[in-house]
N, C-alpha and C positions, 0 to 999 in steps of 0.2 A: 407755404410752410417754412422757407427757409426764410421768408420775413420774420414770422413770426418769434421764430430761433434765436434771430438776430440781435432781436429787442429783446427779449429774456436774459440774453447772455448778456447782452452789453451792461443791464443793468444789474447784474450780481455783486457788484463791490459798491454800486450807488447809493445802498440805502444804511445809514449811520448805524451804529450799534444801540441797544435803547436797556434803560433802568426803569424801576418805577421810583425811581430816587430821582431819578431825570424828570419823571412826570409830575411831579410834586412839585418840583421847582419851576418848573414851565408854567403848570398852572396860578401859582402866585406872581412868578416876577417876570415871564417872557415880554419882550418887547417887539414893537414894528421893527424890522434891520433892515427892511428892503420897502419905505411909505412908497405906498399908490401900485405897487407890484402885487395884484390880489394873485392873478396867473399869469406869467411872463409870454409876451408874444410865439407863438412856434416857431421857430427856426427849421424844423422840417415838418413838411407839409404835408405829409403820408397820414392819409385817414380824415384830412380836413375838408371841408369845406372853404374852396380859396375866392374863389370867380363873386363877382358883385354883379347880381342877373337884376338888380331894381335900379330905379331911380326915384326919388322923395318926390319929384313932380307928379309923376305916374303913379308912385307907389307911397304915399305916403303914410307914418306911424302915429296918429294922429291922437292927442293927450285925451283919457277921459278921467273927467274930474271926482266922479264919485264912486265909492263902492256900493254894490249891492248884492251881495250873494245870497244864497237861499238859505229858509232855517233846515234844520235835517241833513241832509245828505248833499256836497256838491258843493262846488264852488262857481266865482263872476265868469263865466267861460269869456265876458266879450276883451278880458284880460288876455286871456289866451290867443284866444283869438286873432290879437293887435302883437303878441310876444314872439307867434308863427313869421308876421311878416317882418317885425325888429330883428329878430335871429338873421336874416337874410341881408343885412347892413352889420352886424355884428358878429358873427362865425365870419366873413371874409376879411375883416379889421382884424381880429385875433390872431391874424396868418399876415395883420402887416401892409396890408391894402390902405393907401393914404386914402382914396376918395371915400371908401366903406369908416374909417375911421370919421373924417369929417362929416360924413350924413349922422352917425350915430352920434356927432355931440351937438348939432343944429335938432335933432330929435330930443335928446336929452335938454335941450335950453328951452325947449318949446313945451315938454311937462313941466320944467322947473317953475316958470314963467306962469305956467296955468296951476301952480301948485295943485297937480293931479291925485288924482287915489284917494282925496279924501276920504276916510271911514264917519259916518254918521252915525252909525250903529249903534248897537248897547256896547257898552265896556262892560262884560261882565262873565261867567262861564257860560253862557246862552250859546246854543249850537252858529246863527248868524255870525257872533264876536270869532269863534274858532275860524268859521268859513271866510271871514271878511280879511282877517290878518295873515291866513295864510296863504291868500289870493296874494297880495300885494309881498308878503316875501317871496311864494316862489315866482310871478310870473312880471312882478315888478323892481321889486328891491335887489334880490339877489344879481337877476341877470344884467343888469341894466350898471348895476356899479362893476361887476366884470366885464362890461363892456366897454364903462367910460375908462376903467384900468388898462385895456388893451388901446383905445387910443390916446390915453395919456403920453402911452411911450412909442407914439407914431409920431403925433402932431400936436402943436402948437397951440392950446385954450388962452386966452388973456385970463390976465387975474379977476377982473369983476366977475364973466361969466365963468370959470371956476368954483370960484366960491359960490356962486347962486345954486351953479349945479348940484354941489356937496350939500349947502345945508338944506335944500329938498329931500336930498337923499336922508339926512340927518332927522329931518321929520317926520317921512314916511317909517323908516325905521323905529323910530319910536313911538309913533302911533300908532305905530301893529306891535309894536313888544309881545312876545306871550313866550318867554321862558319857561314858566311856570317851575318858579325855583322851590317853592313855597308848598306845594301842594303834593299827596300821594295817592294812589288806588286804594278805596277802602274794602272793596268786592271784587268777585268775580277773579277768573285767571290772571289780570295784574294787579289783586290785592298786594299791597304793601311797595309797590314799585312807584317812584317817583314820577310824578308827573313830565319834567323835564326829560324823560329818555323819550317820550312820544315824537314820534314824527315829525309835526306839528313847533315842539318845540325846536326840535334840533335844527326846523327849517330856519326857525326866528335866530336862533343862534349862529348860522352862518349868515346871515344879513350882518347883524352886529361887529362878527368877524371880518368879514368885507368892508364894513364901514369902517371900523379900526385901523385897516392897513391904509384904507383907502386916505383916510385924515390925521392917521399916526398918532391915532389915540389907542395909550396900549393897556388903559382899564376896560375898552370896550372890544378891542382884540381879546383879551384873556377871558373875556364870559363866555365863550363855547366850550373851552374845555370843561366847567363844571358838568354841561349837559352830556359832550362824549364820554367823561369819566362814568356819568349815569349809566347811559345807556349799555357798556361795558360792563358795571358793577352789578346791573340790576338783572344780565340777561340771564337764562340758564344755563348749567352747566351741560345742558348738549345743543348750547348756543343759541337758541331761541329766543327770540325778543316776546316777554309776555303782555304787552303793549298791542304789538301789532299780530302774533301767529292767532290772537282768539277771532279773529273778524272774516270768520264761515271761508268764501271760495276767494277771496281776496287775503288770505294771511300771508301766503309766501308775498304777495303784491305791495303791502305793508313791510312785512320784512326787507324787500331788496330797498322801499324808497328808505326807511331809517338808514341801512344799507349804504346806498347813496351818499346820503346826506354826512354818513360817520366819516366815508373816504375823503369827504370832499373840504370838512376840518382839517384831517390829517395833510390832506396837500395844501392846504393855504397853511398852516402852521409847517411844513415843511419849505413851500417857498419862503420862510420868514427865518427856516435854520435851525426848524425845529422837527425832530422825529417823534409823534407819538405813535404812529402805526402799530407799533405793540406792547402799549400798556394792557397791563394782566393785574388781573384782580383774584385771586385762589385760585390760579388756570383757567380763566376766564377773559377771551380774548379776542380779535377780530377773527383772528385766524377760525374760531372755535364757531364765529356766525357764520363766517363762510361754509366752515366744515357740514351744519344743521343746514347749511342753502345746499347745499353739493347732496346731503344724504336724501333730500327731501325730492330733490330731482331723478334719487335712484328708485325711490320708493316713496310717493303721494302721502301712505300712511302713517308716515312717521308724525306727519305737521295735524294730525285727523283729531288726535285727543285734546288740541288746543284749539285748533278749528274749530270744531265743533259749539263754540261757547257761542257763534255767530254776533260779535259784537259790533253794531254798523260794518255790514257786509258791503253794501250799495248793492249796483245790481247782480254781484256775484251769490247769490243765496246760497246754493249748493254746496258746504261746504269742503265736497267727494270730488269735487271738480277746481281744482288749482288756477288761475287767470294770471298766466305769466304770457303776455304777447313776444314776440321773439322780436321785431323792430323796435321796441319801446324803450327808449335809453330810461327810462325810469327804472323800468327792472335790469338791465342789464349794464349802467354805467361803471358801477362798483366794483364790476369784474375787470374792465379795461385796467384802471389804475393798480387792483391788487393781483391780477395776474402777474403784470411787467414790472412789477416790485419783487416778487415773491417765488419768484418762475421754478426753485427748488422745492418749494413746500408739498409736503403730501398731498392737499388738496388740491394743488394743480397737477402733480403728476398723477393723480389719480385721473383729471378729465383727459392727460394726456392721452391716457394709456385707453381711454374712452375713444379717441379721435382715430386710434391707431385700428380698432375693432368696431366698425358701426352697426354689423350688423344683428346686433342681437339688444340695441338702443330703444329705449323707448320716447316719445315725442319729446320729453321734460329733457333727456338727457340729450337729445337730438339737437336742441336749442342752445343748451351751455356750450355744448363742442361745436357748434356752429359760428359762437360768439369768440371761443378759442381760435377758430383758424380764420377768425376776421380782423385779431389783431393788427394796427398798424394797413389794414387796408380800408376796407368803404367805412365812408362816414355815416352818422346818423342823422335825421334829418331835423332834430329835437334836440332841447337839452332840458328841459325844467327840473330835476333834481336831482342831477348832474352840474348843473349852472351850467358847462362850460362841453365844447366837444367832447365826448369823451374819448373818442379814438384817434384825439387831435393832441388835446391838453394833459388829457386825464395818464394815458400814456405816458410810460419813462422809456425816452428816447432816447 
């Protein structure tokens, strides 16, 4: 606990003061300040993953060239699958490891090389088009360019393989594009809400992001903010994302990975010098998604009358039954970074005050204050909607 303390306090003067006069201006004219710094190596190693347990002879991360994921529900799992054993060359680089650094860009030259991920698919709103692009942002694009950013600033790439590397990266990104700038709900619980707050997009939006910093292109940096303004602008005013709370026993499950995915803008546009972490829209605000994730853990039924709409659930059908797993940095990353920003806020002295009384906890509230006094200690052993450790990077140390 007095870890946990320690980190809280230290970062109370850390985080900028913020306008939404500020966000207006970030979202037209911000620039790269810091090219190829997607997330800066950690300097402390509390909560990391440091040790390099493979070797590419033994273990190798081997390029697959095509996508295929399924129509319906579900994504390429054998992406995943291959991103399990990458993370394992890549969470040890991130903490500075030269030889973890070098296997992950001999990995990286050897997808580039096979120009991997191809998508064949339909280009078009088709369930496959959704599943095929969001494969390759989250378990391809995203992690893979925070990866080659973490060995950028270990070791030594020459320029030809550099540049092969990047404009792979540059294609992959753009042949999964799905911002969906253009488009809004015309039914159901997110009637009228922009397609760009989905999940989905926000994921395609930090690839972009990433690829911005990564190549110091700063019109393709500045396209996430229009999807985080979304997703802020469009949620409810008792913080609700109505994108993701209508889909049955998976709503809170949805909500943390948008979640996620919102914190993980705000830190790469913070490494770059930029604060949006609390752009507010008519008191509408991160803090306010948090507050709807915190209330929803004191009490299941708050999230039940959007729930209920069961819209693609997968296999959570029930919508009386919440699927928040307690090891899953998918649901739990978002809390890492905005606890140890925010360590005053009502919403966390409220889990405080939760950690201090367990006994009258129920399983939901059991799991946040579990994630509370795991601050700054064990790591997770995942990151895909997080990108990055979150109790390594996501952390304000």
């Amino acid at each position: 606990m007095k870890k946990i303390l320690s980190i809280l306090v230290i970062i109370l003067v850390s985080v900028p003061s913020f306008s939404n006069a500020n966000f207006k201006e970030i979202k037209k004219k911000a620039i790269v300040n810091n090219p190829e710094i997607i997330f800066p190596i950690a300097k402390d190693v509390t909560g990391c993953n440091t040790k390099l347990k493979l070797n590419l002879k033994y273990s190798p991360v081997k390029p697959i060239l095509n996508l295929d994921a399924p129509d319906g529900y579900g994504l390429d799992d054998r992406f995943s699958d291959r991103l399990s054993i990458f993370d394992d060359y890549s969470f040890p680089c991130g903490t500075g490891n030269k030889v973890a650094c070098e296997s992950v860009v001999k990995i990286l030259l050897e997808w580039s090389k096979a120009d991997a991920a191809k998508r064949t698919g339909p280009n078009d709103d088709e369930s496959k088009y959704w599943n095929d692009t969001l494969t390759v942002n989250l378990f391809v694009a995203s992690p893979m360019m925070a990866a080659y950013s973490f060995a950028k600033q270990v070791v030594n790439v020459p320029n030809e393989q550099d540049k092969l590397i990047k404009n792979w990266f540059k294609k992959i990104v753009k042949r999964n594009s799905h911002l969906m700038y253009d488009q809004t709900y015309k039914k159901g619980g997110a009637k009228g809400t922009p397609k760009r707050a989905h999940n989905h997009a926000l994921s395609s939006a930090v690839a972009h992001m990433e690829l911005g910093v990564l190549t110091a292109d700063n019109k393709t940096f500045r396209k996430a903010f229009k999807n985080f303004e979304a997703a802020i602008k469009y949620s409810r005013k008792d913080g609700s994302l109505p994108i993701e709370t209508r889909r049955g026993g998976r709503a809170m499950f949805y909500q943390a990975r948008a979640m996620n995915v919102l914190a993980v803008i705000a830190m790469i546009a913070e490494n770059q010098g930029y604060n949006i972490w609390e752009y507010n829209h008519k008191g509408k605000d991160f803090h306010n998604l948090v507050k709807f994730f915190i209330d929803v853990m004191e009490n299941q039924e708050v999230v039940f009358k959007y729930a209920k709409e069961s819209r693609h659930p997968g296999p959570a059908k029930d919508y009386k039954k919440q699927d928040l797993r307690t090891k899953n940095s998918s649901n739990w990353g978002w809390f890492y970074s905005y606890a140890t920003r925010f360590p005053n806020h009502e919403n966390i002295k409220r889990i405080r005050q939760w950690s201090e009384n367990k006994s009258d906890l129920n399983p939901y509230q059991v799991k946040i204050v579990r994630h509370y006094e795991n601050i700054g200690l064990k790591p997770f052993s995942s990151a895909t909607w997080s990108v990055v450790q979150p109790n390594c990077h996501s952390v304000k140390k």
